[in-house]
N, C-alpha and C positions, 0 to 999 in steps of 0.2 A: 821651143814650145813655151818656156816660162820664160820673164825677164824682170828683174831686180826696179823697184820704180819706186822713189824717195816721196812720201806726204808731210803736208806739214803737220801739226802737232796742235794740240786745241785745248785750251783751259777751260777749265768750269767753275767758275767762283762759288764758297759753301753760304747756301742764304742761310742758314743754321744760327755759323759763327758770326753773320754779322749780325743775326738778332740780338744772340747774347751778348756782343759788344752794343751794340745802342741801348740795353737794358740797365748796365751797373751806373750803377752811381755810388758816385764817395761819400761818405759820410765819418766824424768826429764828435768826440765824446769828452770834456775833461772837468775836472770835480772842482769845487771852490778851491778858495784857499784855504791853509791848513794854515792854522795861530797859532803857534808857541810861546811859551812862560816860561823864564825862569825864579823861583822863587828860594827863598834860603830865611832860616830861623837862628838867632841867637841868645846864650841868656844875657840878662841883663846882668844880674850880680851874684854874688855867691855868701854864704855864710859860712862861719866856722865855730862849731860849739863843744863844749865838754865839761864835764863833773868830777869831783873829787871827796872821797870821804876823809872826813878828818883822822888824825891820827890813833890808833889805838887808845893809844897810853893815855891820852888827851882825855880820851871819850870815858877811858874807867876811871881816870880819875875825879871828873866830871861828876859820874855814876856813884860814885863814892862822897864823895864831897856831899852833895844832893842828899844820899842815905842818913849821911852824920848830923847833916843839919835839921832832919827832921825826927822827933822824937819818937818812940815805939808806941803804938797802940796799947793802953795799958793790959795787964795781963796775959799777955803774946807769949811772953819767954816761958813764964812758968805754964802756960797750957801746953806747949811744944814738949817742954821739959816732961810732962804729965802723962803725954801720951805716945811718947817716944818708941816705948818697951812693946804698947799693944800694937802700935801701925807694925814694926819691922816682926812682930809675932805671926801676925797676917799675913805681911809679902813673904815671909818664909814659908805658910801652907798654900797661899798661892803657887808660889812654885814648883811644891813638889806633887802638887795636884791636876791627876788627866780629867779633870770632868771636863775639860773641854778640846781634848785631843781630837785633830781630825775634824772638828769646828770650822765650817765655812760660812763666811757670810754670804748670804744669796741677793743679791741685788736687782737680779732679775727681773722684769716685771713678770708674773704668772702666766700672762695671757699669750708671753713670746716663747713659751715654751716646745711650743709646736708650731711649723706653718705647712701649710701646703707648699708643693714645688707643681706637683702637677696632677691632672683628674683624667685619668684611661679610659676610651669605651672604646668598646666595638659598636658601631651605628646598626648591624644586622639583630646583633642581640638583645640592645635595649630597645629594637622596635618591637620585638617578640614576645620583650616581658622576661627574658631569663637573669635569673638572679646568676652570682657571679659565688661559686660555692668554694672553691680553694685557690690559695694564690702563694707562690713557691719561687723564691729567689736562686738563679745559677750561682754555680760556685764563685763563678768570676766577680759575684756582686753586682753586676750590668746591665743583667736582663731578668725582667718581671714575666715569670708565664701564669696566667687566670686559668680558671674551668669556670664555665659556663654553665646550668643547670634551672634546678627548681628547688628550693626548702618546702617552700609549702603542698597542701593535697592537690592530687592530680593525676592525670595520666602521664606518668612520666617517660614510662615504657616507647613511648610512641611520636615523641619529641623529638627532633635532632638539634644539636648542641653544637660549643666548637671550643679548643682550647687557641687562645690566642698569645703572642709574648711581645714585647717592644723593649726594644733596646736603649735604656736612659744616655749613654754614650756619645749616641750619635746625633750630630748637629741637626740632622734636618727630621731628627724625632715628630711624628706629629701624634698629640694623645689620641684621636681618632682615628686613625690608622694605623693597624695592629702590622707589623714587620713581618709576622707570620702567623696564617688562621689555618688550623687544620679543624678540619668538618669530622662530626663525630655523629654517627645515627641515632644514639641515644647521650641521656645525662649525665652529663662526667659529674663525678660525687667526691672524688681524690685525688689529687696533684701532687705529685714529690720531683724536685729535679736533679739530676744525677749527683752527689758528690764532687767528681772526678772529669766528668765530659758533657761540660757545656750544654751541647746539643741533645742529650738522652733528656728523656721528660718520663717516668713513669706515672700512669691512672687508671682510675678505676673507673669503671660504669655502672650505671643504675642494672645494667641487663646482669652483671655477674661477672663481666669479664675485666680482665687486666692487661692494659696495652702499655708497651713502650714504644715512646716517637722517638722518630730521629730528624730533627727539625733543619739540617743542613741536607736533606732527601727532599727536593721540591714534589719531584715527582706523587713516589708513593712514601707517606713520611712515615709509617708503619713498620716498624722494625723486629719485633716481637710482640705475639698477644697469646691469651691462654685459647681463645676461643670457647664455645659451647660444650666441652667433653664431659665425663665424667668426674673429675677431677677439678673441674673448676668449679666458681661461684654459681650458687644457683639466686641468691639472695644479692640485693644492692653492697657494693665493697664502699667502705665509708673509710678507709685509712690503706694509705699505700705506703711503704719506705723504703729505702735501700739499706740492705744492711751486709757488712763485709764480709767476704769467702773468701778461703783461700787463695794463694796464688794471687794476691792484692784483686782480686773482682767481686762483683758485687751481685748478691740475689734481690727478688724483689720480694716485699712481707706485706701478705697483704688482709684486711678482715672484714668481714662480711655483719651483715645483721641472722643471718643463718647460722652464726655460733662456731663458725670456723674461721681458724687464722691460718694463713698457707704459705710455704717459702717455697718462691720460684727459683731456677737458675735460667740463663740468657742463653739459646740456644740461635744466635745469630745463622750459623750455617741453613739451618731446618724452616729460619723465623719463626720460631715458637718460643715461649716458654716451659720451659718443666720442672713438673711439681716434684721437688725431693725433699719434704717434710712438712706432713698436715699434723695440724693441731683441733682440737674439738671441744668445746666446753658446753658441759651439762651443767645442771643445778645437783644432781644427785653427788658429783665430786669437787662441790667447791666445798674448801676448807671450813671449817665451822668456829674458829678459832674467834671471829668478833662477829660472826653474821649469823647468829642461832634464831635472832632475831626475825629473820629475814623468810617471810612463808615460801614454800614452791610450789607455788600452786601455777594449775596452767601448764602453758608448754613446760618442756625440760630444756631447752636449748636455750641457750645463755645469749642473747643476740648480739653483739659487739658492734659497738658505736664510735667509739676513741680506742687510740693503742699509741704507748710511747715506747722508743727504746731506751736503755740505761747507757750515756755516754761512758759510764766509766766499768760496770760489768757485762760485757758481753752473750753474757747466758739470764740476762735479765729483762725483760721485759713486762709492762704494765696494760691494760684490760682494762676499759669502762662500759658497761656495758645499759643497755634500753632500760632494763630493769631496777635501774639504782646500783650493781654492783658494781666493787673497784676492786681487783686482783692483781697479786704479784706473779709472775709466771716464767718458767725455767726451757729454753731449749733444752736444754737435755734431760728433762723428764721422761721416763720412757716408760709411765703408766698407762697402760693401755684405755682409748676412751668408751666408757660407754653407750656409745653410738652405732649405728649403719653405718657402713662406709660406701656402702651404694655402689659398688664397683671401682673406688679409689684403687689407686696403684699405688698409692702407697696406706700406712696403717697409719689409722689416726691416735692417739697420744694425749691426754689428760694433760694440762702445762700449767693449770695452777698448784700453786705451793702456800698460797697469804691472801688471806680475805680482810678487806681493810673494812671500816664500818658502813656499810651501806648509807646510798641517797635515798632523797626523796621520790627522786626523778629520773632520767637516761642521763649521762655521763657524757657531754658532748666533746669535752679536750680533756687532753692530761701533756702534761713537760715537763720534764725532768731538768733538775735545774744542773746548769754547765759548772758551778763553784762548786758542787757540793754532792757526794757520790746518793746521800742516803734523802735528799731532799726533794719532793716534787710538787708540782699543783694540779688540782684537778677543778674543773666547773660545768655549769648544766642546768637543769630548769628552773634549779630552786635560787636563781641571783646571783648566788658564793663564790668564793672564792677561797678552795680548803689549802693552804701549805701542810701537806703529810710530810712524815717522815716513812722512809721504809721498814725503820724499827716496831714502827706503833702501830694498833688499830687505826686509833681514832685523831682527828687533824691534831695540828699543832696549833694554828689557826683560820679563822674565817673569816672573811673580809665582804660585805653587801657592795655587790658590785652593783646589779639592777633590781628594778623590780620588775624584769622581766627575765627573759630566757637570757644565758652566755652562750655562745657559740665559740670561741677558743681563745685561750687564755697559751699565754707563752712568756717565758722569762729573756730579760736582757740578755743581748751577749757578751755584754760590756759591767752590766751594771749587779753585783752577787743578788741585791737585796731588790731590784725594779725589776716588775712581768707586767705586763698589758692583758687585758681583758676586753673585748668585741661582743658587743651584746645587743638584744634583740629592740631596743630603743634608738638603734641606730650610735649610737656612743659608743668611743672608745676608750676605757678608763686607764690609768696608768698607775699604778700604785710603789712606794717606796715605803719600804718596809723599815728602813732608817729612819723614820719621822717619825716623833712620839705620837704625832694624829694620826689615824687608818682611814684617812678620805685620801681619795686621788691625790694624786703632787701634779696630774694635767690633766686634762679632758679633750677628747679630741670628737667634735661635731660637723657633719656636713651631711648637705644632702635638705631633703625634706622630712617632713613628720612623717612615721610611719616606716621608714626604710631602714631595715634592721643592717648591722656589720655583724657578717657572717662570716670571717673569716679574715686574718693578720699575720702577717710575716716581718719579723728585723732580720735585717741585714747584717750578715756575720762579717762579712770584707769592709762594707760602709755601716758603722755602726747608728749612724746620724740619719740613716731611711728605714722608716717603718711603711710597708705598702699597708693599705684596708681594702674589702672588697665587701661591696653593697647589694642589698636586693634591687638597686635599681640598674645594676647590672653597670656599676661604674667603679673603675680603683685608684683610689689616692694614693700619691705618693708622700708619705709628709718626711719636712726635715725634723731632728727634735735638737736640741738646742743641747751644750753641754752641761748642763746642771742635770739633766737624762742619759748620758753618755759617759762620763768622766766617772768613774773608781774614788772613793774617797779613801782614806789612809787606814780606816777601821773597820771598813764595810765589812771585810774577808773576817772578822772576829767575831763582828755581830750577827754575820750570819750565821757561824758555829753556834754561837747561842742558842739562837733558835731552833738550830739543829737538836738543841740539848737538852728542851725542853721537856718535860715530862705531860702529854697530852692530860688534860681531865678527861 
């Protein structure tokens, strides 16, 4: 049915591949010629030179010859002879004379005594108009954190603020760009940075209350705050500090214009603070020892503007207060205050013991100075600049810083006898108490007319940056040169002096 049946077989040439073959064509490409040199340098000649001094012996006797040949100036001998006995009478009390120990010659020019390094803002804040009201160096030296606020009249209440910090360290710093803003609903008034841990920031608000950041928390940077209770500020806290507790930790001290000063402890667990000992000042229990002077009329509540602590007594602390008054004052007074306690939980406590002589005006700073246990400064509306003792009423001295308001005055940390002054002309004066004149030894200006420095910080780790912060809501960084830094040989003597002054 089927049978096997052979075909032939049939090609189909590709018209495809023979387009693409009749399409190529060759083509070639090759570049000039390429010229080469070679070239070569020699010198021509050379020289060979050299000097020689003539011989010693040659040259003195020369020197000598010279002398003999030329006859003396008449009467040379006998005036030499004359005055022989009085010159070596001299170089003898020159020598055994210090009027000029500790003598440096300052070659300096004046004007290099300070320079900027660098000018901070925050761009949200200086659009707003908020002045920049405290500024507070980490322990590390590194980093600068500001508060942000209002000095002048206003609603302050109802403002939101922000603390901001930047890191001088880091290469790619930019001064416009703050490393870290944390947003605050009202006025921060008080800035202190922890001692010990970097990262902690304690402050105070215009509303009463007292928060610690934790600025490596991106999230929520709030780590403890007193909140709205009983027990907390009802009045603006215008000073915050950390001061040591047992068990190497740290409570926070803080004071109000309401007449209370309050120590918190750090209740991380809870995030709160808690209050374990209030203080309260009345006019009716300040000392009357140099302020008899002083009427009380008006409220009884002592409002508290400035508060230092004593680096070297620990149960000491100093008060300056709205009213002109400056107080010494003891934690461990345990005079009962008389005041409401309004439902405190705990009992509040009378803590002055020394009324120094009254201002004219509110008490804006005080700082106790680091050389010297019984020595501080205070300033405030009336210009001055008072170096107290803690012995005496009344200064030791005063110093016209402005003719305007001071905003805070603080001493070297390097230097026994130089404190800076921030005042309300926007100048920052710098005074050295070593120099027989009592005018500045620098002046530090920037900014525009009008823009007061409201607040300065030196730098304890880097002694050579003093930060400023301005009502135009900017902070310099300045360097100060070492003729402001460097310890002279005597300074630590001359400061006892003045320690040891007997005030008029």
């Amino acid at each position: 049915m089927f049978s096997d049946e052979g075909l032939e077989s049939v090609n189909i040439q590709s018209v495809w591949r023979k387009s693409q073959q009749s399409a190529q064509e060759s083509r070639g490409c090759q570049t000039k010629a390429v010229h080469s040199a070679e070239a070569e340098v020699q010198t021509v000649s050379t020289t060979v030179s050299g000097t020689q001094t003539e011989p010693q012996q040659q040259a003195t006797e020369q020197f000598l010859q010279q002398d003999h040949d030329q006859p003396e100036p008449p009467g040379l001998k006998d005036f030499l002879q004359r005055v022989e006995d009085a010159v070596i009478r001299e170089l003898v009390r020159n020598a055994r004379s210090h009027a000029f120990d500790g003598f440096q010659v300052n070659w300096e020019n004046h004007s290099h005594l300070v320079s900027c390094l660098h000018c901070l803002q925050h761009p949200s804040a200086v659009e707003r108009g908020l002045h920049v009201t405290s500024v507070s160096w980490s322990h590390t030296g590194s980093v600068i954190a500001c508060a942000y606020g209002r000095i002048d009249d206003g609603d302050w209440s109802t403002e939101r603020s922000c603390v901001c910090t930047w890191n001088l360290d880091r290469r790619s710093l930019n001064p416009k760009q703050a490393d870290v803003v944390i947003d605050v609903p009202t006025a921060v008034t008080a800035l202190c940075c922890h001692p010990n841990e970097p990262a902690l920031i304690a402050g105070g608000l215009y509303s009463g209350e007292v928060v610690v950041w934790d600025t490596s928390r991106t999230q929520d940077p709030i780590l403890v705050q007193t909140g709205m209770s009983a027990d907390s500020h009802r009045e603006p806290v215008y000073q915050v500090a950390w001061v040591p507790l047992q068990k190497k930790e740290f409570g926070v001290l803080s004071a109000s214009s309401g007449g209370r000063v309050l120590l918190w402890t750090v209740d991380s667990d809870q995030g709160r603070l808690v209050l374990s000992a209030a203080y309260a000042l009345v006019r009716q229990q300040v000392p009357h020892s140099s302020s008899s002077s002083f009427k009380t009329r008006g409220s009884s509540t002592v409002g508290v503007t400035s508060l230092a602590l004593s680096p070297w007594d620990s149960d000491t602390f100093l008060v300056g207060s709205e009213g002109g008054l400056l107080l010494r004052c003891s934690f461990s007074s345990q005079m009962p205050a008389s005041a409401s306690s309004e439902g405190q939980s705990v009992t509040l406590r009378a803590p002055a013991v020394f009324s120094f002589r009254p201002r004219s005006g509110p008490v804006h700073s005080i700082h106790c100075s680091p050389f010297h246990r019984n020595l501080f400064v205070s300033a405030g509306t009336d210009g001055l600049a008072h170096v107290h003792s803690l012995l005496q009423a009344s200064p030791l001295l005063s110093l016209r810083v402005s003719d305007s308001y001071v905003f805070q005055v603080q001493w070297s940390p390097t230097r026994p006898l130089v404190f800076a002054a921030a005042t309300g002309q926007g100048e920052v004066q710098i005074f050295d108490l070593g120099r027989r004149s009592l005018r500045p030894a620098a002046t530090i200006e920037q900014g525009g007319a009008g823009q007061a420095a409201t607040c300065l910080a030196f730098n304890c780790q880097n002694p050579h940056l003093l930060a400023v912060g301005k009502t135009d809501g900017t902070v310099g960084i300045w360097q100060l040169s070492a003729d402001l830094t460097e310890q002279s040989p005597r300074e630590s003597s001359q400061l006892e002096q003045i320690a040891n002054q007997v005030a008029g």
